[in-house]
C-alpha positions as CSV (number, residue, x, y, z in Angstrom):
1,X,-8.2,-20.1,-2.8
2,X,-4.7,-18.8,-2.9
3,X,-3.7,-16.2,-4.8
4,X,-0.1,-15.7,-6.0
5,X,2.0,-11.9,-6.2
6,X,4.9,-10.1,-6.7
7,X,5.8,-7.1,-4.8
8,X,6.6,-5.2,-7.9
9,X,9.4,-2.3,-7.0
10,X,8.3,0.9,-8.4
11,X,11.6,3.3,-7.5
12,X,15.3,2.8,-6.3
13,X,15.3,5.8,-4.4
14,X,18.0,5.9,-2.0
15,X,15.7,7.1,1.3
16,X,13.0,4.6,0.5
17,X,11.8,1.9,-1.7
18,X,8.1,1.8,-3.0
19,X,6.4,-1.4,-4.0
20,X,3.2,-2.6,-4.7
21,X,1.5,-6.0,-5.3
22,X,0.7,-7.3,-9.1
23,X,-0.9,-10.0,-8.8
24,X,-0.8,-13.6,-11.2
25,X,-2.7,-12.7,-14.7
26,X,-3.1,-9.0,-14.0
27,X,-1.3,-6.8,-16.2
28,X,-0.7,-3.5,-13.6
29,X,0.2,-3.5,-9.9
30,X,-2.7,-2.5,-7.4
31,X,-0.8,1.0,-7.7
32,X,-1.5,1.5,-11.6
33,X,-4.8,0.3,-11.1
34,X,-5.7,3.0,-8.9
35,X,-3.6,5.2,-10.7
36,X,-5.8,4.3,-14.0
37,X,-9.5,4.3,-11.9
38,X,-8.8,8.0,-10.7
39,X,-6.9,9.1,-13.5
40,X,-9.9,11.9,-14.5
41,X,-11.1,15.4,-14.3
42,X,-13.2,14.3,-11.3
43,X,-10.5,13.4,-9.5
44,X,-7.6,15.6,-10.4
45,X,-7.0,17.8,-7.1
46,X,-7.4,14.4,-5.2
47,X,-5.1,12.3,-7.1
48,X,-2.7,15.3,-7.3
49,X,-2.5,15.5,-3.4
50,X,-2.3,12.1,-3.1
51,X,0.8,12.1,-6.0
52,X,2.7,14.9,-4.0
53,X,2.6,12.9,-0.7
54,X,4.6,9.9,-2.4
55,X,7.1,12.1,-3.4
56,X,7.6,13.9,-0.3
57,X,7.6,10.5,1.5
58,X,10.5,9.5,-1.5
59,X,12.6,12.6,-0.6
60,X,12.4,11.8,3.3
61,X,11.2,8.9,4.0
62,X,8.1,7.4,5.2
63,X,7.8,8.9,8.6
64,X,4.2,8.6,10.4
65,X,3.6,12.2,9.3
66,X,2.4,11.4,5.6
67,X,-0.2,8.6,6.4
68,X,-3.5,8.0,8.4
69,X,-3.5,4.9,10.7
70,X,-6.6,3.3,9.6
71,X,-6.6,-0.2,11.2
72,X,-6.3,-0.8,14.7
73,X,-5.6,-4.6,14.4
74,X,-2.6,-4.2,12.0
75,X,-0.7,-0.6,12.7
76,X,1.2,-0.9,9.6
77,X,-2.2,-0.4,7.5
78,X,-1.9,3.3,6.5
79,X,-3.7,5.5,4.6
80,X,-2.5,8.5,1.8
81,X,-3.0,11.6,2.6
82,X,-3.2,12.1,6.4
83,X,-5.4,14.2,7.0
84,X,-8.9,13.7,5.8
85,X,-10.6,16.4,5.0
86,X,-7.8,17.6,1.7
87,X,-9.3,14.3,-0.3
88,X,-11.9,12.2,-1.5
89,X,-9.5,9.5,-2.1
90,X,-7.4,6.8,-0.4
91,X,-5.0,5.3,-0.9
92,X,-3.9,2.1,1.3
93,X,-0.9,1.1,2.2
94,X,1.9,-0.7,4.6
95,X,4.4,0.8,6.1
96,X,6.9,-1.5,7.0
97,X,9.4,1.0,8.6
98,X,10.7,4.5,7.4
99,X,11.8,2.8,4.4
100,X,9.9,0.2,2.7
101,X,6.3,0.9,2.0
102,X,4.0,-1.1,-0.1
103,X,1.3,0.4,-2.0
104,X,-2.2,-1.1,-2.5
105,X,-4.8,0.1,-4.0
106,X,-7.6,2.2,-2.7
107,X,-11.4,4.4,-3.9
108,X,-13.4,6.8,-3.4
109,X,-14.0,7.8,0.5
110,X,-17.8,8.1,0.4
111,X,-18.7,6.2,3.8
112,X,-17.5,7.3,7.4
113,X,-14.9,4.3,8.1
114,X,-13.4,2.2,5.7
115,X,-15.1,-1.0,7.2
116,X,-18.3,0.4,5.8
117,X,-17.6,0.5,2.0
118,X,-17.2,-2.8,0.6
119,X,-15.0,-1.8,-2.0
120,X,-12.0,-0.3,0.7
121,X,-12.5,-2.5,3.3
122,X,-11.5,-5.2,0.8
123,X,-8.3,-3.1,-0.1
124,X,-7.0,-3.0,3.4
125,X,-8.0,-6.7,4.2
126,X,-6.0,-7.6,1.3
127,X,-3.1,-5.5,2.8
128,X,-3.4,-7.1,6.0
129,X,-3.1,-10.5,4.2
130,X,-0.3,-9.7,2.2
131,X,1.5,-8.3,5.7
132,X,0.7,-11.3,7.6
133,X,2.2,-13.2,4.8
134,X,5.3,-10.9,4.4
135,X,5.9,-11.6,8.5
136,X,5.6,-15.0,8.0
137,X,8.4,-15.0,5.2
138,X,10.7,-12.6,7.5
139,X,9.9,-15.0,10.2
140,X,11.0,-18.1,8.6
141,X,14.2,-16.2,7.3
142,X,13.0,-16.3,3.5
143,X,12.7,-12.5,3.2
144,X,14.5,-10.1,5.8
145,X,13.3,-5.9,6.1
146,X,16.8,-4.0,7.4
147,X,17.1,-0.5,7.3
148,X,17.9,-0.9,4.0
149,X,15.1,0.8,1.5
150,X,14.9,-2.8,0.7
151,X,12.9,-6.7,1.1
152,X,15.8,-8.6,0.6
153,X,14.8,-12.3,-0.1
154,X,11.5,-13.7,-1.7
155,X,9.2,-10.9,-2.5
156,X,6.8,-13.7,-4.7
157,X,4.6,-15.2,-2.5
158,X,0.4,-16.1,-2.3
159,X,-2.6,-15.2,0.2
160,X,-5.0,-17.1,1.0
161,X,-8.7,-15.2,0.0
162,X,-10.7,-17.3,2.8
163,X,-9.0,-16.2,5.7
C-alpha cells in the first residue's frame, strides 16, 4: 500500500533546515505528534532535553555530536538525545548531512534496542523508507541535498508499507 507525504519544513534557519513527514489525511507532522504524545508532567524533563538538543543543533548544525546512531543498515537513522541514560524518550530522525535533518516520530524507550518495541522499531523503519525514497528522488535528479540547509526539488513523495 503506498502512502503519500510531504516533508513539511518546520524552520528557515540559516545553519540548518528541519523537516518532518505529514503524511496524506493527518492533520500534524510525525514531529507534533510526538510533540502532543509526550506533551505531560510525566515527561517534562525528557521532552525538555530532547527540545534543547534541536535548538543547539539549529544554532550549529547537525553535527554527529547531538544524535545516537541507532541503525546499522541505514547510518543516517539517528536518535535525539545522544546519550542514553539523560532520557526516557526518543526521538528518530535522518540526518542527511550537517544541514538538513528530518524529524520522525519516536516513544517511550522501555526495551533495550529499538528493534524490540514494536511501537519504535516501526518509527525508524518508516524513516528508512522515507530515506530510501528521498535517494531514489536525488538519484533520479527530482530532488537534489547541497550544502544548502535545503531539499531543493520534490519533497511530496509516497512509501510503500509492504517493503
Amino acid at each position: 500500500m503506498k502512502k503519500f507525504l510531504t516533508l513539511e519544513k518546520l524552520n528557515e534557519g540559516t545553519t540548518v533546515a528541519i523537516y518532518s513527514p505529514k503524511f496524506d489525511g493527518e492533520k500534524q507532522n510525525e514531529f507534533e505528534k510526538f510533540l502532543c504524545a509526550y506533551s505531560n508532567p510525566q515527561y517534562k524533563n525528557d521532552l525538555a532535553i530532547i527540545l534543547a538538543r534541536i535548538q543547539k543543533i539549529e544554532e550549529d548544525g547537525a553535527h554527529d555530536r547531538h544524535f545516537r546512531y541507532e541503525s546499522k543498515m541505514c547510518e543516517k537513522i539517528r536518535a535525539i538525545p545522544p546519550n542514553i541514560e539523560t532520557s526516557k524518550l526518543r526521538l528518530y530522525c535522518i540526518c542527511i548531512n550537517e544541514s538538513v535533518i528530518i524529524l520522525g516520530g519516536g516513544g517511550r524507550k522501555k526495551t533495550r534496542t529499538y528493534q524490540e518495541d514494536p511501537i519504535l522499531n516501526g518509527q525508524v523503519e518508516t524513516l528508512k523508507k522515507i530515506h530510501r525514497q528521498l535517494l531514489a528522488q536525488i538519484h533520479d535528479g527530482s530532488s537534489e541535498i547541497t550544502d544548502e540547509p535545503a531539499i531543493d526539488g520534490k519533497i511530496r513523495f509516497y512509501i510503500n508499507e509492504n517493503q
